[in-house]
Each structure stands twice: as structure tokens, then as C-alpha cells.
PQR file of N, CA, C, O and H, with PARSE charges and radii, in Angstrom:
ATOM      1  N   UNK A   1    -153.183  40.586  61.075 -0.4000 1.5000
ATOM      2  CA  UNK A   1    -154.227  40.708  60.075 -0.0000 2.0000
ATOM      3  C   UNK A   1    -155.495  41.221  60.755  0.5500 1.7000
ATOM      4  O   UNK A   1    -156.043  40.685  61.718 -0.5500 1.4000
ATOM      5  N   UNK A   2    -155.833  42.175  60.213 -0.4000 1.5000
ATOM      6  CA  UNK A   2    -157.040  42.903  60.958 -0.0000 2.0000
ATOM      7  C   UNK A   2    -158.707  42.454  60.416  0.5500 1.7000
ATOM      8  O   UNK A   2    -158.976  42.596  59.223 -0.5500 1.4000
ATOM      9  H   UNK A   2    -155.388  42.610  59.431  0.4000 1.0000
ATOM     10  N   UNK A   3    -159.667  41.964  61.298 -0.4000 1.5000
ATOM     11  CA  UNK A   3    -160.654  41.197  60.865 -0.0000 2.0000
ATOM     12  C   UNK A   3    -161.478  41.615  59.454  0.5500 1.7000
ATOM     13  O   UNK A   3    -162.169  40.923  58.707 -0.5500 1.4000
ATOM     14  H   UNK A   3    -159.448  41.848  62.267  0.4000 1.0000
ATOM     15  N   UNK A   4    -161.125  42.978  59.412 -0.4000 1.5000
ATOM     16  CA  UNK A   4    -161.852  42.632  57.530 -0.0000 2.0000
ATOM     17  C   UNK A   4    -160.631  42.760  56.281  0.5500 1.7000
ATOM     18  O   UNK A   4    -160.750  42.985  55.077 -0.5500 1.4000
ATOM     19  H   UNK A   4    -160.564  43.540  60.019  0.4000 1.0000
ATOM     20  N   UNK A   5    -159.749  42.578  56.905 -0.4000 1.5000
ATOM     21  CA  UNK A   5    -158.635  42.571  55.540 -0.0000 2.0000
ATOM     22  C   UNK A   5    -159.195  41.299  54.639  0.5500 1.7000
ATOM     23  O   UNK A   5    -158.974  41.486  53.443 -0.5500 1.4000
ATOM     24  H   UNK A   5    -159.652  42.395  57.883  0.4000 1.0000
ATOM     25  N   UNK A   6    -159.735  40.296  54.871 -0.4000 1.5000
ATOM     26  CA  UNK A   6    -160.764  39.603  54.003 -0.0000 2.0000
ATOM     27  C   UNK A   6    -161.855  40.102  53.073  0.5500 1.7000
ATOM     28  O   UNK A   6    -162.129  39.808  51.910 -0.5500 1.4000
ATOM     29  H   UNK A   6    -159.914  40.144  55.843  0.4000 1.0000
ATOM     30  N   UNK A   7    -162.499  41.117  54.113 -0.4000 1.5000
ATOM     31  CA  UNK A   7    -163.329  41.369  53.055 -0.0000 2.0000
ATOM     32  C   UNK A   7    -162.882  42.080  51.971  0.5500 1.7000
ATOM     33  O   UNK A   7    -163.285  41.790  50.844 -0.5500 1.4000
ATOM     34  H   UNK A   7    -162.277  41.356  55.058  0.4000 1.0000
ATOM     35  N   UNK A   8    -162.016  43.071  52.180 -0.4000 1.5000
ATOM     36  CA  UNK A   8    -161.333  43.755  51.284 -0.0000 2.0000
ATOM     37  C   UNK A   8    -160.658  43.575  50.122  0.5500 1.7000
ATOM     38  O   UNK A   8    -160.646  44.400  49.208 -0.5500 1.4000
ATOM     39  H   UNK A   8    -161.689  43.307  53.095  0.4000 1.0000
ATOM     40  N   UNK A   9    -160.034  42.416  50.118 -0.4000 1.5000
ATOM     41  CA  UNK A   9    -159.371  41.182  49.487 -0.0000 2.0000
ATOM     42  C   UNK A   9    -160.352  40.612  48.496  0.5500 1.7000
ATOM     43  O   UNK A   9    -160.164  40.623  47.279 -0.5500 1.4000
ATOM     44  H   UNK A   9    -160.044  41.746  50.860  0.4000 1.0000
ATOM     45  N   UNK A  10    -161.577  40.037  49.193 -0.4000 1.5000
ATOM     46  CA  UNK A  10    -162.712  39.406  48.339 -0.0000 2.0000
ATOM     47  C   UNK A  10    -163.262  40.834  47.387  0.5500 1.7000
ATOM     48  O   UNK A  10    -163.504  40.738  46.184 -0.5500 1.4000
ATOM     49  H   UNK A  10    -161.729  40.029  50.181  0.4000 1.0000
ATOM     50  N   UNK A  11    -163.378  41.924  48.040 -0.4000 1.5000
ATOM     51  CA  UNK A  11    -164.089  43.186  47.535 -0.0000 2.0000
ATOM     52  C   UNK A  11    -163.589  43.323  45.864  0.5500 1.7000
ATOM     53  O   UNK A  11    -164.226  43.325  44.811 -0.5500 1.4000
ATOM     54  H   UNK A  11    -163.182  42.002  49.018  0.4000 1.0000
ATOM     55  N   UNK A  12    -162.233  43.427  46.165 -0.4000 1.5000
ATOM     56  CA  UNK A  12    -161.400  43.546  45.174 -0.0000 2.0000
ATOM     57  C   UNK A  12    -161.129  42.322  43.795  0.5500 1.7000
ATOM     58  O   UNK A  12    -160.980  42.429  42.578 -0.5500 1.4000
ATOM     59  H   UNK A  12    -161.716  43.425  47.021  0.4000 1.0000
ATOM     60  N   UNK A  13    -161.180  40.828  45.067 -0.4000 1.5000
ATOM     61  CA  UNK A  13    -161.345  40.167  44.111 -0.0000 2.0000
ATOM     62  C   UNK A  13    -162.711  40.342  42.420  0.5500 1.7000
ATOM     63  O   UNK A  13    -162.709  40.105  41.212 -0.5500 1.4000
ATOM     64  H   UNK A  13    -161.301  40.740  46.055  0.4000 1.0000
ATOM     65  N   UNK A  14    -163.711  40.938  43.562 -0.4000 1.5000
ATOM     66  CA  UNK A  14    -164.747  40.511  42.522 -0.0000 2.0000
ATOM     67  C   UNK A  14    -164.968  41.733  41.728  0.5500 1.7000
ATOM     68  O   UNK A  14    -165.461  41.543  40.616 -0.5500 1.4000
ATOM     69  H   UNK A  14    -163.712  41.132  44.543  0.4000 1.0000
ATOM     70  N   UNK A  15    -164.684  43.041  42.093 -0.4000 1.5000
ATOM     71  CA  UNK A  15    -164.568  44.464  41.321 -0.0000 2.0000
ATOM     72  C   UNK A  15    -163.466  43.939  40.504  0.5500 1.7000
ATOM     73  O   UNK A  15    -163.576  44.856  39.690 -0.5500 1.4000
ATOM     74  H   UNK A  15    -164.283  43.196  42.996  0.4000 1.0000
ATOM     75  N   UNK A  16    -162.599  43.317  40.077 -0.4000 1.5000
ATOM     76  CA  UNK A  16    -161.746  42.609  39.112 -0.0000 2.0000
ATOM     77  C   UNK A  16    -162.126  42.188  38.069  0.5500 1.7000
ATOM     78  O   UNK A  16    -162.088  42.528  36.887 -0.5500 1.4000
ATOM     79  H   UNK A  16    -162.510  42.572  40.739  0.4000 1.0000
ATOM     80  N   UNK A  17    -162.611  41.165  38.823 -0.4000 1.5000
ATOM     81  CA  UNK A  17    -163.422  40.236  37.629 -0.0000 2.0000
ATOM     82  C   UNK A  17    -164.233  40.716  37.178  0.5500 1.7000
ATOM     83  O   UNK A  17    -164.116  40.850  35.960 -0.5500 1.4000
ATOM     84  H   UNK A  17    -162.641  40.888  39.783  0.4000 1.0000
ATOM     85  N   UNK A  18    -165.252  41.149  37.683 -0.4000 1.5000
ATOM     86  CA  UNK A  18    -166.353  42.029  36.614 -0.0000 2.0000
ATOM     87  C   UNK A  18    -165.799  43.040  35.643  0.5500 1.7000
ATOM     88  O   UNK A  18    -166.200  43.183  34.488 -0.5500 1.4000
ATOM     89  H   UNK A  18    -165.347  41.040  38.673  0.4000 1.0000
ATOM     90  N   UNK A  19    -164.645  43.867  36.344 -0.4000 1.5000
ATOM     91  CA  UNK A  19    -164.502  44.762  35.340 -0.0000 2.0000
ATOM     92  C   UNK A  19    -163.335  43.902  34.256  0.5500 1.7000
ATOM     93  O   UNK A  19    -163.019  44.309  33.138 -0.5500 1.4000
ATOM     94  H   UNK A  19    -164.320  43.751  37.282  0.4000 1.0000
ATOM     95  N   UNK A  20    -162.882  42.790  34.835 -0.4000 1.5000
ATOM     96  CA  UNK A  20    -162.632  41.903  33.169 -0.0000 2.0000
ATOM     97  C   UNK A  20    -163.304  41.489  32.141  0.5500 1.7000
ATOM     98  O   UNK A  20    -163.110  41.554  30.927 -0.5500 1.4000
ATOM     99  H   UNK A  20    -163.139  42.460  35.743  0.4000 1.0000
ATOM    100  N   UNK A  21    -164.790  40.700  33.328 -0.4000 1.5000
ATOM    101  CA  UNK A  21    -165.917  41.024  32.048 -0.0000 2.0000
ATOM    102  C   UNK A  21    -166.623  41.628  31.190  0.5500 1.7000
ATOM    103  O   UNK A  21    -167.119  41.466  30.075 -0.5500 1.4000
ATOM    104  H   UNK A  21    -164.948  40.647  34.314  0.4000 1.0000
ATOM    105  N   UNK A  22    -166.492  42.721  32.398 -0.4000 1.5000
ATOM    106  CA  UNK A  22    -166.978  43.489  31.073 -0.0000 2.0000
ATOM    107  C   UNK A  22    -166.450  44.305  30.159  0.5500 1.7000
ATOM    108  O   UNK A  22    -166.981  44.773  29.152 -0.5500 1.4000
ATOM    109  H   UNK A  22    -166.089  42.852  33.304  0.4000 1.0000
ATOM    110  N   UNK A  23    -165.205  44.468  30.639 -0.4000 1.5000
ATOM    111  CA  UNK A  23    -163.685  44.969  29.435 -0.0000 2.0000
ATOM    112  C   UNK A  23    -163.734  43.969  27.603  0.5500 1.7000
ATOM    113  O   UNK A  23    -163.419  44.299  26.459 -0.5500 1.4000
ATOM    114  H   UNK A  23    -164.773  44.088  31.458  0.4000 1.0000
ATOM    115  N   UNK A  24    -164.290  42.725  28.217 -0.4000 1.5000
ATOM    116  CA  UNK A  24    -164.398  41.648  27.799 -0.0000 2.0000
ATOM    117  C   UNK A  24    -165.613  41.555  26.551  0.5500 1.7000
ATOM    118  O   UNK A  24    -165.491  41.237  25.368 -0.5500 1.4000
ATOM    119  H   UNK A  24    -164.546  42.457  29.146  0.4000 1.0000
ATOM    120  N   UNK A  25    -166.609  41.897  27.201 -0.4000 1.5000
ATOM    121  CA  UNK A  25    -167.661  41.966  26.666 -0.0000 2.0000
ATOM    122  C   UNK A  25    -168.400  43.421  26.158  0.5500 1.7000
ATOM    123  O   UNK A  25    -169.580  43.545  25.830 -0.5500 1.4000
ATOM    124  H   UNK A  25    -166.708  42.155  28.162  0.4000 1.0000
ATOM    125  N   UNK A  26    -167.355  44.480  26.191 -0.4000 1.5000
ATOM    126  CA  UNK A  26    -167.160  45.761  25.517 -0.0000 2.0000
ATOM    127  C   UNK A  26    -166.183  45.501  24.262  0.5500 1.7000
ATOM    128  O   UNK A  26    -166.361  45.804  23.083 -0.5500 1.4000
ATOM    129  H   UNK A  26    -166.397  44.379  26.458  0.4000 1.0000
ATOM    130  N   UNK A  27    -165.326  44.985  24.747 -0.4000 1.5000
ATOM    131  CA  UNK A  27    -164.026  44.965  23.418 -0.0000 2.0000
ATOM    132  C   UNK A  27    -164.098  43.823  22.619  0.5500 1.7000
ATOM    133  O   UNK A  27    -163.106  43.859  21.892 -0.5500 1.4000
ATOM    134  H   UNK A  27    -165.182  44.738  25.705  0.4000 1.0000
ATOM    135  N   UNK A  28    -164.626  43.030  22.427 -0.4000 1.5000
ATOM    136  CA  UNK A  28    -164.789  42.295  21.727 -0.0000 2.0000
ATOM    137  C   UNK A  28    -165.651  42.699  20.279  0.5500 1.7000
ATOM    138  O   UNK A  28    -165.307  42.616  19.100 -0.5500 1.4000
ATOM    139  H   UNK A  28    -165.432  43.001  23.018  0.4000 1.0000
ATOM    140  N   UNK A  29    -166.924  43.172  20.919 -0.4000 1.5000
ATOM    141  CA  UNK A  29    -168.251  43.567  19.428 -0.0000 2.0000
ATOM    142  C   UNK A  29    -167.282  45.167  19.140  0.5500 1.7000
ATOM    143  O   UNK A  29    -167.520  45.380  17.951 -0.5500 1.4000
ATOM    144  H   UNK A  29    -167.204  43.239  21.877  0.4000 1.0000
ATOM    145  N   UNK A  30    -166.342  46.345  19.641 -0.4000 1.5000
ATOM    146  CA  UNK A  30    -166.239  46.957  19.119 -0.0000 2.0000
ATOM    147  C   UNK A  30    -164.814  46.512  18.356  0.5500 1.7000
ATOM    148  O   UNK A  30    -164.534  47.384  17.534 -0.5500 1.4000
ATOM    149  H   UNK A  30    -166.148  46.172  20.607  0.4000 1.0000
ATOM    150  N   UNK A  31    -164.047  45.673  18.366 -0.4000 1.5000
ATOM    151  CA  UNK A  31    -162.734  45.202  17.590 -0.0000 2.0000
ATOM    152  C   UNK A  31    -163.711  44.597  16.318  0.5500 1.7000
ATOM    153  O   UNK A  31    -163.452  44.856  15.142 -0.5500 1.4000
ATOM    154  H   UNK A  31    -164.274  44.965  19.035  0.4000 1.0000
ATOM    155  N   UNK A  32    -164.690  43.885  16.670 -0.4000 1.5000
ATOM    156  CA  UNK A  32    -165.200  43.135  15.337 -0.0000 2.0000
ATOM    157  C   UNK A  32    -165.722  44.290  14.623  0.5500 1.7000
ATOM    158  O   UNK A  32    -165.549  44.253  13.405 -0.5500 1.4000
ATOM    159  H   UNK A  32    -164.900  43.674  17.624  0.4000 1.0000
ATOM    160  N   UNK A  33    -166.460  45.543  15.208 -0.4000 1.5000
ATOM    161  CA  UNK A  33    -166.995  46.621  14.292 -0.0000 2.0000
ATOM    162  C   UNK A  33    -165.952  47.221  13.625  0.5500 1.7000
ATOM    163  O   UNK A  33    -165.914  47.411  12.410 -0.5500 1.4000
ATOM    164  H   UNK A  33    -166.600  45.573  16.198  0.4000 1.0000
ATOM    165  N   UNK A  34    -164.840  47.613  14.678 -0.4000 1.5000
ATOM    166  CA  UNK A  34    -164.616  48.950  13.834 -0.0000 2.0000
ATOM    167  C   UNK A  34    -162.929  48.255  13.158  0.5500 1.7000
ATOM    168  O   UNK A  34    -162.204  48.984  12.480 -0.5500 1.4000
ATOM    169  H   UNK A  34    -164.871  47.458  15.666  0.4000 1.0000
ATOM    170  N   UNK A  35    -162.712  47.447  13.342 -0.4000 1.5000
ATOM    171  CA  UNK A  35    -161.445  46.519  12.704 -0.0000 2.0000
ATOM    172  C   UNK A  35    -161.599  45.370  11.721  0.5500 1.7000
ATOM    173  O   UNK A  35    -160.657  44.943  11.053 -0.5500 1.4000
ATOM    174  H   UNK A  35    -163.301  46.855  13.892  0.4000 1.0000
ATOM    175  N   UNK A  36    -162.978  44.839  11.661 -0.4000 1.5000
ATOM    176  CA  UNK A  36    -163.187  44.071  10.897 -0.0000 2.0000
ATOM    177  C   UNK A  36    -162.753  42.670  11.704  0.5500 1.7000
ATOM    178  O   UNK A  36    -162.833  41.663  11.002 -0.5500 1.4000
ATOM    179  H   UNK A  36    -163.743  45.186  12.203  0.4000 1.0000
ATOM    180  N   UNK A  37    -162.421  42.519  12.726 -0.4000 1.5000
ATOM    181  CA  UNK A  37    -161.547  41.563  12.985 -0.0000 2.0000
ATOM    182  C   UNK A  37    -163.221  40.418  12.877  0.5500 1.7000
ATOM    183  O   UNK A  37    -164.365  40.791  12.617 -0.5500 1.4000
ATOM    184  H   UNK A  37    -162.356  43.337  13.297  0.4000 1.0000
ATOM    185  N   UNK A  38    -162.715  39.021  13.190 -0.4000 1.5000
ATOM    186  CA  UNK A  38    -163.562  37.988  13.205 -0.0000 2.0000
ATOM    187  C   UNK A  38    -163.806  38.082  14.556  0.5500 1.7000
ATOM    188  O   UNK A  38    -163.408  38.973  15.306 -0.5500 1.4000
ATOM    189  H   UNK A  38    -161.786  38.718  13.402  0.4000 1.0000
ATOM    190  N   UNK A  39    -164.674  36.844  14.913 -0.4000 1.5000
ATOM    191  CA  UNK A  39    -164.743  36.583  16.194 -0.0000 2.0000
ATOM    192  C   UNK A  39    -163.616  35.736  16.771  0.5500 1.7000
ATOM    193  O   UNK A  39    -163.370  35.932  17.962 -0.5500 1.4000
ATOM    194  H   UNK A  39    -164.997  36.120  14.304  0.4000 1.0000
ATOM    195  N   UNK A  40    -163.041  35.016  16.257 -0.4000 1.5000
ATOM    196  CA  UNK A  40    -161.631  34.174  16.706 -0.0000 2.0000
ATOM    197  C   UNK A  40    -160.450  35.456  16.954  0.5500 1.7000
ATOM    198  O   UNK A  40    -159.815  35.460  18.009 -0.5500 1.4000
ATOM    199  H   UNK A  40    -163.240  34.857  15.290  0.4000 1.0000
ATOM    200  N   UNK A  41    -160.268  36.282  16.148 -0.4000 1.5000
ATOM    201  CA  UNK A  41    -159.380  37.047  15.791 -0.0000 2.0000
ATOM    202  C   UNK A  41    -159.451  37.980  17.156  0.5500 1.7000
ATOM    203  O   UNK A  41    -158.452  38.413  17.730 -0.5500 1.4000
ATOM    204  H   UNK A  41    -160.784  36.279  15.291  0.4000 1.0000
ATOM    205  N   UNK A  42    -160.912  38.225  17.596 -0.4000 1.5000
ATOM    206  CA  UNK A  42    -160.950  39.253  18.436 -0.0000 2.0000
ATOM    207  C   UNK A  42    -160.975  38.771  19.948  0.5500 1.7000
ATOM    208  O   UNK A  42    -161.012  39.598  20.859 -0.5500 1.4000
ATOM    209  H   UNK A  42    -161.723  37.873  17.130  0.4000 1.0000
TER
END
């Protein structure tokens, strides 16, 4: 294991998650606009 295969690992971890959040917090208000869906629904 080469000393930053960690960071790389963490790098990725967190470019993940953000881009879940904000997949998250994009698709949500446009399913409720343009589908009508509710907020439970979406």
C-alpha cells in the first residue's frame, strides 16, 4: 500500500457524497415541479 492510497480513498470518499447530495438536493424540487410528485413521493 503506497502512503497516499488513503488519501485517495478519503478523496473519493467525499467527491461521493457530495455529489449524492447534491444529486439529492437537485432531484428532489425538480420531480416535485415537473411531475407533480409530493414531497414523500419524491
Amino acid at each position: 500500500m503506497l502512503p497516499y492510497t488513503l488519501g485517495i480513498v478519503l478523496l473519493a470518499a467525499v467527491g461521493y457524497a457530495s455529489f449524492i447530495s447534491l444529486r439529492g438536493l437537485w432531484l428532489g424540487p425538480m420531480l416535485m415541479q415537473r411531475h407533480g410528485f409530493s414531497l414523500h413521493q419524491a
